[in-house]
N, C-alpha and C positions, 0 to 999 in steps of 0.2 A: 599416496601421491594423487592428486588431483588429474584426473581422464576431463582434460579441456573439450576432446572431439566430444565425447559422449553428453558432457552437459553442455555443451553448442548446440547439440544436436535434440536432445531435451525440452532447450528454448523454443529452437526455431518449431518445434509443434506444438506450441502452446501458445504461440502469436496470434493473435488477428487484426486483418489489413483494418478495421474501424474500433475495436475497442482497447488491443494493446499490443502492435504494430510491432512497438519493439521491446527487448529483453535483454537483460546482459546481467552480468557476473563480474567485480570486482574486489580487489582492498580498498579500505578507508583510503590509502596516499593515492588512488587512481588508476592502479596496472590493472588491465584490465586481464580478465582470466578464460570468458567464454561470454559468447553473446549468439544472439537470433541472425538468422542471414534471410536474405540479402541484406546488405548495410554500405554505407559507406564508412571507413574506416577511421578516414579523418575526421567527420563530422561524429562520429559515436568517441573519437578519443578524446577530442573537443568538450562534448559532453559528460564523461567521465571524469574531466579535471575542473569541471564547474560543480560537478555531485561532490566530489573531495570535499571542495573549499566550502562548501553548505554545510554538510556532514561533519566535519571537524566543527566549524564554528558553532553548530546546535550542538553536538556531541560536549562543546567546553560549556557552553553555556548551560546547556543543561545538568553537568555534573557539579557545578557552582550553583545553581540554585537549588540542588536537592543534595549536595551536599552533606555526610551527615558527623559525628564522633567518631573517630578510630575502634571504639569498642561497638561498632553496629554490628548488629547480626549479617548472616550469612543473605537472608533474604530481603532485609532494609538496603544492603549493598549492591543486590541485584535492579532491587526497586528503583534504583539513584541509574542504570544504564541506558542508555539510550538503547531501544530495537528497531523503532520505525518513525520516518519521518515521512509527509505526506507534503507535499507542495504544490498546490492546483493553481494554474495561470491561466490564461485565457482561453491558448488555443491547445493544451494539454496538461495532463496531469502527471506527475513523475511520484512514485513511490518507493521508497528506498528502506527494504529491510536487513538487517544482520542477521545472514543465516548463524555466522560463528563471528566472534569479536574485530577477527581480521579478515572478514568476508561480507560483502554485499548483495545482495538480489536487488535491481532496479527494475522495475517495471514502467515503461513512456506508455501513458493510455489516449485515445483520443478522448475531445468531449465534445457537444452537440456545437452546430457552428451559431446557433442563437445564444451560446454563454456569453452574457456579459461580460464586463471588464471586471477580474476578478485575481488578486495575486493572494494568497492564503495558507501559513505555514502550521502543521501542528505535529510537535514530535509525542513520543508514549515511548515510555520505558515498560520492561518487563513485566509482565501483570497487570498493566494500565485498560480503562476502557475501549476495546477497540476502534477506531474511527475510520469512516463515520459509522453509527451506531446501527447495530442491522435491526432493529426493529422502530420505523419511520415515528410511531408513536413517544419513541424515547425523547426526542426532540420537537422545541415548539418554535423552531428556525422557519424560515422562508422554505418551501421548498426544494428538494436537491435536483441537480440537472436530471432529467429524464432523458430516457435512447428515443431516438426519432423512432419510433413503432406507434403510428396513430391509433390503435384499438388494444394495443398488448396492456393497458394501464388502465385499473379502475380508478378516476379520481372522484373525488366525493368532496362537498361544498356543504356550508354549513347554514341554513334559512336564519333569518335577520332574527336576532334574540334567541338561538336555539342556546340551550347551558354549552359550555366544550368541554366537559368531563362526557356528556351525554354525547357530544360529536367524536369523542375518542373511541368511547363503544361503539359506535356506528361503525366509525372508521375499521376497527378492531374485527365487528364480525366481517365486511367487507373482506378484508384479509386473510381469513380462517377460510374462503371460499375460493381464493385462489392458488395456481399450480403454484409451484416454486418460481419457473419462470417469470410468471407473473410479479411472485413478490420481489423478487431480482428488481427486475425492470422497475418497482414502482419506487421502490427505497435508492434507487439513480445508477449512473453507470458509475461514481466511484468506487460504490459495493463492490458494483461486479467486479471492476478492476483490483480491488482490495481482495475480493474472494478468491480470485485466480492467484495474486500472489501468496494469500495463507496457504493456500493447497499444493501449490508450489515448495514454499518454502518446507511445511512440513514434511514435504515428499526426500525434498534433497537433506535436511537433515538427518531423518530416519534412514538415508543411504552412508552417510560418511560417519553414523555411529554403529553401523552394524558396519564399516567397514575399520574404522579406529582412525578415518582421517579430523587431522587438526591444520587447518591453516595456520602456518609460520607466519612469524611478521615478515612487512617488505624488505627489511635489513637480510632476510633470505637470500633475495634474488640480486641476480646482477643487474 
């Protein structure tokens, strides 16, 4: 049986008032199961029935486009599920993982108030590359939003005509030089936000398989 107080309680110490305020726990249909407090209740249940209707529509679309044969394997058919869907808007970011089939982890993160106008959807099924990608080098994107901390970031620029394979090793040892915090902070705050839910997530799963829970679907409850 699901201990609601206890993973309430879980949340609400892994909040933060600027990087990710709020947290909650749901099914795909929207009931919600445990969340961060303080809250208000109607504006997070508000919230939860707008994740739904995301969630299902990526969850169809995504299993029509990666659709495969009835004879697929055990791990081609895992490949095809939706885990996480990532949705960055301007004045926040929401991430939505599957801890179990009939179970949600949402993460609401803040993001810098100089973010652009910016609405940005990308789901990953099981095994997919993480996003966004923890080593900044992986990508040759604009920039990702940085934490307002003026000195915590080493950035690095590249002199007119320098090769950018050679600006990548720069960049590269750059990064070998700094803490972990550091590399947090430089790779943006959806990392972090991304980070705190993986550790999250794996936390509470590793608990409801050493304990043998399975969320029921919502045809369960009343």
């Amino acid at each position: 049986m699901l201990n609601a107080l206890k993973l309430s309680e879980l949340l609400a110490k892994n909040v933060d008032p600027q990087l990710y305020p709020r947290m909650f726990v749901m099914s795909p249909n929207g009931t919600l199961m445990a969340y961060s407090t303080p809250v208000d209740i109607k504006d997070l249940r508000d919230q939860a029935a707008l994740i739904s209707m995301a969630w299902k529509e990526h969850e169809a679309t995504f299993q029509a486009k990666h659709s495969k044969p009835s004879n697929q394997s055990e791990f081609e058919e895992s490949s095809s599920i939706l885990e996480t869907l990532t949705i960055e808007f301007q004045h926040n970011n929401i991430i939505i993982r599957a801890i179990q089939p009939k179970l949600l982890l949402v993460l609401v993160g803040g993001v810098p108030p100089s973010r652009r106008t910016i609405f940005k959807v990308t789901t990953e099924a099981y095994g997919d590359p993480r996003y966004p990608p923890i080593d900044p080098l992986e990508s040759d994107s604009a920039p990702p939003d940085q934490l307002p901390q003026g000195d915590s970031s080493a950035e690095s620029s590249l002199p007119a005509g320098e090769d950018h394979n050679e600006g990548k090793k720069k960049a590269a040892s750059i990064m070998s030089h700094m803490s972990q915090r550091e590399k947090d902070i430089k790779v943006g705050v959806l990392h972090i936000q991304r980070k705190k839910l993986d550790a999250l997530t794996a936390f509470i799963r590793e608990d409801f398989d050493s304990k043998g829970f399975v969320m029921p679907d919502d045809s369960s409850f009343p």
